[in-house]
N, C-alpha and C positions, 0 to 999 in steps of 0.2 A: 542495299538497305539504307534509309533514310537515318542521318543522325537523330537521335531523341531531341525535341525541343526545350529549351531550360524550363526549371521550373520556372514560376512565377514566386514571388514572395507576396506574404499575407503580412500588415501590421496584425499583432494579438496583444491584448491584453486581459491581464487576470490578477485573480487574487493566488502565492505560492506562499503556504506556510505563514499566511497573516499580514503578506506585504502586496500591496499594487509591483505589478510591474509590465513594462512591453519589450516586447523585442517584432523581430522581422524571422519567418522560420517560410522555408521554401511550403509549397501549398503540402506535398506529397510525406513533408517533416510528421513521423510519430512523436506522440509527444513522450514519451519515454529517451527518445533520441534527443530533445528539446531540453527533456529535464537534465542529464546527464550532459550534455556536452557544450547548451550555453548555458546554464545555472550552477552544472558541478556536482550536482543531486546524486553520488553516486550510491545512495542506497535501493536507488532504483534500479535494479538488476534484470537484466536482457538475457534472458536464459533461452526460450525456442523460440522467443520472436513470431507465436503462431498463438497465443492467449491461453496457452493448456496448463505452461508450468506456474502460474503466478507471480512469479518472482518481481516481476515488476509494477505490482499492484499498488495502486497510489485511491485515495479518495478526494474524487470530482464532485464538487456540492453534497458532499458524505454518504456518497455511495462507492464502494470498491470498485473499482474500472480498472479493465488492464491497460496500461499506459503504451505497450505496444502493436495495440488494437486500435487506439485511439489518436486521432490525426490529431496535431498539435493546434491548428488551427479552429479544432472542434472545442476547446478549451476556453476559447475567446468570451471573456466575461464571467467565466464559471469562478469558483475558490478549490483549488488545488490543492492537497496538505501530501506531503509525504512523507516517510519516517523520519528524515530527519528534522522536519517539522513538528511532528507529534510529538518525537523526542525533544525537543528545545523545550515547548512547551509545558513540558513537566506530563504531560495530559496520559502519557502512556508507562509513567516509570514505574506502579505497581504490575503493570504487566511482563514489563522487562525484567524486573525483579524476580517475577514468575516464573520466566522463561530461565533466568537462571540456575536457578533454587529446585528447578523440576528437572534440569539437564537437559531444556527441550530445547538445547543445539545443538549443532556441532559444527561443523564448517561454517554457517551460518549464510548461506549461500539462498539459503529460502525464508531465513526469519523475517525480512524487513516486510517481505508480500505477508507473511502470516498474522506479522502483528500486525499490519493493517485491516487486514481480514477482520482479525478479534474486535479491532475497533469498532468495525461497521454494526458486527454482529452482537456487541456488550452497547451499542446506542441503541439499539431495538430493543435486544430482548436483557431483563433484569436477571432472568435464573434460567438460561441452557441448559438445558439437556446436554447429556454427553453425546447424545447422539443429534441433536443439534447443534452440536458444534462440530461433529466428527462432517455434518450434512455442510455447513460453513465454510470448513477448510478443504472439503472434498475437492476443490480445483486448486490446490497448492500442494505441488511436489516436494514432498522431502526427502533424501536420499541417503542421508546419515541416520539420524534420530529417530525415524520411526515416528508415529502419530499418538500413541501412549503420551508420550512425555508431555508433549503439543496441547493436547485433548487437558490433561492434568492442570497444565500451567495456565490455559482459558477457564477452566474448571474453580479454577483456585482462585482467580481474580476476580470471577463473578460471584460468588462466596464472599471475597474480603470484602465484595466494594456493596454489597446488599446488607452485611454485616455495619459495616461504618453508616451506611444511612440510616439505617436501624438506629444507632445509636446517637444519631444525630435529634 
C-alpha cells in the first residue's frame, strides 16, 4: 500500500471572537481541531467527532455549525465566535446566569454547544416556545442534567431579555 500523500496547507483567514486572524491549517484540518489546538479555544469540545453530540458547536456568520463537521478551511473569511467569545463579550452572561440559577449543568461537558445553541435561537426568535426550544436544542446531548433544567434556563432568558426591552 501506497504511503498517504501530506496534506497540503491552506492560508485562512477569518474573523474569531471579534478579532482578524490567519494561520496555515492542513487542507483536511476541522476547524473544531483548528479552534482548540492553534487558538486554545478549549470550549470547543470534540465529543463523537460525527456532528450528533453538539458539544462543539461554534456560530459561523451566526448560524450554529458543528465545528467538527466543518473543514477549517471552509471558515476562510467567515466571523467565527465561540463561547469563549460570547463569553468575553458579556453578550451571553444573562444566559449563563440562567443556566446557573436553573442547575442546567453539571459536568458541563455540553453547556458550551448549548449556549450557543440558545444564542442562535434567542437572535431569531423573541419568545420560544418551550417546545421550540426543546426543537433547538434537540441536536445537543446532555447526559447529566436532563433537558427540564436546559428548556427552563432558555426559557427564562427569553422572558428577562423581552421584559427589559419592554422596559426600555
Amino acid at each position: 500500500m501506497a504511503p498517504e500523500a501530506p496534506q497540503r496547507e491552506r492560508a485562512i483567514a477569518f474573523t474569531l471572537n471579534g478579532e482578524s486572524v490567519r494561520c496555515r491549517a492542513p487542507a483536511r484540518t476541522h476547524l473544531g481541531d483548528l479552534l482548540r489546538h492553534e487558538f486554545g479555544l478549549t470550549g470547543v469540545h470534540l465529543g463523537c467527532e460525527h456532528g450528533v453530540c453538539g458539544a462543539c458547536t461554534v456560530l459561523v456568520d451566526g448560524r450554529a455549525m458543528r465545528a467538527c463537521l466543518m473543514l477549517a478551511v471552509q471558515a476562510d473569511g467567515a466571523t467565527v465566535e465561540t463561547v469563549e467569545g460570547l463569553t468575553e463579550s458579556g453578550r451571553i452572561r444573562d444566559l449563563q446566569d440562567a443556566f446557573h440559577a436553573r442547575n442546567a449543568l453539571q459536568c458541563g461537558y455540553c453547556t458550551p454547544g448549548m449556549l450557543v445553541t440558545a444564542v442562535e435561537l434567542l437572535s431569531e426568535a423573541v419568545a420560544p416556545s418551550r417546545e421550540e426550544i426543546r426543537d433547538a436544542i434537540s441536536g445537543n446531548y446532555c447526559r447529566c442534567t436532563g433537558y427540564h433544567a436546559i428548556v427552563d434556563a432558555i426559557s427564562t432568558t427569553a422572558e428577562a431579555r423581552r421584559s427589559k426591552e419592554a422596559a426600555e
